[in-house]
C-alpha positions as CSV (number, residue, x, y, z in Angstrom):
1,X,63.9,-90.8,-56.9
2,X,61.5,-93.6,-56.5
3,X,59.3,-93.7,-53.1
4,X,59.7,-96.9,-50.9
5,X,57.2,-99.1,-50.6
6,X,53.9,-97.5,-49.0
7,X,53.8,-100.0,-46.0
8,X,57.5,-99.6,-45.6
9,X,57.1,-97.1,-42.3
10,X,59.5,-97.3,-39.2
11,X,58.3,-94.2,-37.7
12,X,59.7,-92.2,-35.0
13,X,58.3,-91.6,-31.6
14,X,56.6,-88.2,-30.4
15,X,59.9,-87.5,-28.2
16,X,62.7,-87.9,-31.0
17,X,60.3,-86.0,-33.4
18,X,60.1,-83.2,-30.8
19,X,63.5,-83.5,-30.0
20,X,64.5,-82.8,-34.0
21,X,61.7,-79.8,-34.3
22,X,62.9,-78.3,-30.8
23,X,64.4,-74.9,-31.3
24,X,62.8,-75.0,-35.2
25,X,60.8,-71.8,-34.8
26,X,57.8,-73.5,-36.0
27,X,54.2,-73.8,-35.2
28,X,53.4,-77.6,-35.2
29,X,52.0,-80.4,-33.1
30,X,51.2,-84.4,-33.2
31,X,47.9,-85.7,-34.4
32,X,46.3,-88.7,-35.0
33,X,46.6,-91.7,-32.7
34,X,49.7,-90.5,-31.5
35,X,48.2,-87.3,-30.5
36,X,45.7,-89.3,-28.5
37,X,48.3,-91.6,-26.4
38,X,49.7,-88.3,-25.5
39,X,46.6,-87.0,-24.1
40,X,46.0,-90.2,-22.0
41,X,49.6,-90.5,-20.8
42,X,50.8,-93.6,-22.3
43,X,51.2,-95.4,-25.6
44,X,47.5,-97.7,-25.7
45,X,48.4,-99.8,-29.1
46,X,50.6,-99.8,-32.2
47,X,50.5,-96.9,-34.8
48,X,51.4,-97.4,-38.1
49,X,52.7,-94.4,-38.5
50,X,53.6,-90.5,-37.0
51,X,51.5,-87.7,-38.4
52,X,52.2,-84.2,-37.1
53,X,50.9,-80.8,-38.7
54,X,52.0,-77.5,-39.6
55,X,51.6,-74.2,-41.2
56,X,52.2,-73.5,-44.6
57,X,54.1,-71.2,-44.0
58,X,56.5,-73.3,-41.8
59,X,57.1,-76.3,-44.2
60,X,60.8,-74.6,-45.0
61,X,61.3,-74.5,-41.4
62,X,60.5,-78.2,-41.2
63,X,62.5,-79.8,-44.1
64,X,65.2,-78.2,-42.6
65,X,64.6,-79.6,-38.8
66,X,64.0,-82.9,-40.6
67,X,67.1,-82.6,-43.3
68,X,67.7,-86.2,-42.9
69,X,64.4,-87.2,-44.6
70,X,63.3,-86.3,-48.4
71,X,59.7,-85.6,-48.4
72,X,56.9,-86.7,-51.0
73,X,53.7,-85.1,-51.6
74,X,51.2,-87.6,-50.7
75,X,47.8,-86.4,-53.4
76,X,44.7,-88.8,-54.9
77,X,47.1,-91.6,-54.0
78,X,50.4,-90.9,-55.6
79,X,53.3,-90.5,-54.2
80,X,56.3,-87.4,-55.9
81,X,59.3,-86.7,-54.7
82,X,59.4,-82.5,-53.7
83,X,62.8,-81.2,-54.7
84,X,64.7,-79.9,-50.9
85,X,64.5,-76.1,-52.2
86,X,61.4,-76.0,-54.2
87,X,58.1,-74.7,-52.4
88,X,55.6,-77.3,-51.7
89,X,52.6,-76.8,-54.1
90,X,49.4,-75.2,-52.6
91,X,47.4,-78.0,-53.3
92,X,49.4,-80.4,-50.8
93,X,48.0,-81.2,-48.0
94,X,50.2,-84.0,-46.9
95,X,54.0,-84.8,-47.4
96,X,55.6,-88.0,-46.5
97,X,59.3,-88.2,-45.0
98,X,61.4,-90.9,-46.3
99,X,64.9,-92.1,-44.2
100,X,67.0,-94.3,-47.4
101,X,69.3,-94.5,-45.6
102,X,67.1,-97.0,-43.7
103,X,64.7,-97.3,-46.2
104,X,62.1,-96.5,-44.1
105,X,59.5,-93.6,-43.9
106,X,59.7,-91.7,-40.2
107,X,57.3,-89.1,-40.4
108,X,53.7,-88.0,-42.0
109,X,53.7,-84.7,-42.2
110,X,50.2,-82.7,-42.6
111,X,49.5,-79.2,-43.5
112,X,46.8,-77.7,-41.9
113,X,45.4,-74.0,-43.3
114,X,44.7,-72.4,-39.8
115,X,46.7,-69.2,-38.4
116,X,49.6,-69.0,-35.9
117,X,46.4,-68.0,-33.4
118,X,43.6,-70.1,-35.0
119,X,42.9,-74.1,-35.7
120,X,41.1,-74.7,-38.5
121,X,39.3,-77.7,-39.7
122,X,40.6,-78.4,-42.9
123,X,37.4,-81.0,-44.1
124,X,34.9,-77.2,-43.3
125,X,36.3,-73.9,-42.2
126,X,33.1,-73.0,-40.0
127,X,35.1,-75.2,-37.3
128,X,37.7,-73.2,-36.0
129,X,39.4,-73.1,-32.1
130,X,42.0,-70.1,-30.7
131,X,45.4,-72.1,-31.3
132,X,45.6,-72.0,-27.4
133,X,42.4,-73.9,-27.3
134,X,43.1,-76.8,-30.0
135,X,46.5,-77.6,-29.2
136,X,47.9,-79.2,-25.6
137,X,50.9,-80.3,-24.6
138,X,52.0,-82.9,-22.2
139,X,54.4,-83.5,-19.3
140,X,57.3,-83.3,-21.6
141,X,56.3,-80.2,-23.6
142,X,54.9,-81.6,-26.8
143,X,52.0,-80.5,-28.3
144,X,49.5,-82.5,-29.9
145,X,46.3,-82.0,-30.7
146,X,43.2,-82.0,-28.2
147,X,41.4,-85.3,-28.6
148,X,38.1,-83.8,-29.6
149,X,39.6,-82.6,-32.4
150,X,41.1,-85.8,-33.1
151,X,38.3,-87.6,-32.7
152,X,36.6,-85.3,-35.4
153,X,38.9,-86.2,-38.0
154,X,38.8,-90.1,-36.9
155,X,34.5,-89.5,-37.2
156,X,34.4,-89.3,-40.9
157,X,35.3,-92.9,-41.5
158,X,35.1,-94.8,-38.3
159,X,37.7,-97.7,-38.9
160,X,37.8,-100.5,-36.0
161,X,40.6,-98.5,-34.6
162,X,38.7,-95.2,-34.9
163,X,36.2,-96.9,-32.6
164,X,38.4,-98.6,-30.3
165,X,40.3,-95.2,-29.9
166,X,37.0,-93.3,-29.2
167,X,35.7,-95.6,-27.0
168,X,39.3,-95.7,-24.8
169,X,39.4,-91.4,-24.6
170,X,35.5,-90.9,-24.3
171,X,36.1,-91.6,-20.6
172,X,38.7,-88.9,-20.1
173,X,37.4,-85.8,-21.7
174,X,36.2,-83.0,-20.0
175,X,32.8,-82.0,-20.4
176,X,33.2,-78.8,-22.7
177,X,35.4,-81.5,-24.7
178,X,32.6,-84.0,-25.1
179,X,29.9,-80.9,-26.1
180,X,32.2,-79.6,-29.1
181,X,33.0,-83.0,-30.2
182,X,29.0,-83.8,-30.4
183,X,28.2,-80.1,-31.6
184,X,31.3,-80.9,-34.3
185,X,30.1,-84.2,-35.2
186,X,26.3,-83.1,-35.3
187,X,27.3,-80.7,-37.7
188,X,29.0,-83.1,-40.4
189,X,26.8,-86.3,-40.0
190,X,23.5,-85.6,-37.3
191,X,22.8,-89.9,-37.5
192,X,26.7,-90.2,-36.6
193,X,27.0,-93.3,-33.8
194,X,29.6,-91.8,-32.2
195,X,26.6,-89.0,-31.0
196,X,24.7,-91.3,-28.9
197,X,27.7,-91.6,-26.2
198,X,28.2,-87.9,-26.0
């Protein structure tokens, strides 16, 4: 089946993708700007799209929860359609969710390689959290992941919005927060720009 147009994203909001993964059995939470607007309470701009991660080992679980959508392996730029009972391949790292019905895509869905109890960084494995630790959940019960660690992820190629987004949470986070994001950072790029605020 042939993908729909990259730029072709209606996405769904954090609440009606936790209300379809509610009762899934499955470790996952929201990341990217999403996960960030959750952490400050309210939605600060527009988002492209809806990226929330799993475990390998819950990607059944998922496709199931989200039976509406057919999912794509998203790898070096190419989009392929996963058949609904075939494993995802171990070299995937993101899959895509496509609505035809609306013609729309509603959900990116990432893999991370971490534990049930650990977080892992999937860019370098020496940065790792307790699960407990790297993933909060707001008001409403859904959890997404703690901005530092978004913020790491958004370091490596600091995009107008990366900026914008860093400079709008840097206020907020806790102190402990701000020292593993610069310890984080300082690890990956020690002349980052970002470091000089932390």
């Amino acid at each position: 089946m042939k993908p729909l147009a990259e730029d072709a994203w209606d996405s769904w909001r954090p609440d009606a993708l936790a209300q379809r993964l509610r009762g899934s059995g499955i470790t996952w939470y929201v990341t990217g700007g999403w996960a960030l607007d959750l952490f400050l309470g309210q939605q600060t701009r527009d988002h492209a799209d809806i990226e929330f991660a799993t475990l390998p080992s819950d990607i059944p679980k998922a496709r199931k929860a989200l039976a509406e959508l057919d999912f794509y392996a998203a790898h070096n730029g190419e989009l392929t359609i996963l058949d609904r009972d075939a494993d995802a391949p171990d070299d995937i790292w993101q899959m895509w969710g496509a609505d035809f019905k609306s013609q729309v895509w509603r959900v990116d869905m990432m893999i991370e390689r971490g534990t049930k109890d650990r977080w892992i960084y999937k860019r370098n494995d020496a940065i790792s959290q307790p699960r407990d630790q790297a993933i909060y959940k707001n008001d409403h019960g859904i959890p997404y992941l703690a901005p530092a660690n978004v913020l790491l992820f958004k370091a490596k190629h600091i995009r107008d919005k990366d900026d914008q987004d860093f400079a709008r949470v840097l206020p907020h986070l806790r102190s402990h927060e701000k020292v593993l994001l610069r310890c984080w950072i300082a690890s990956e790029r020690s002349a980052h720009s970002w470091l000089a605020y932390l």
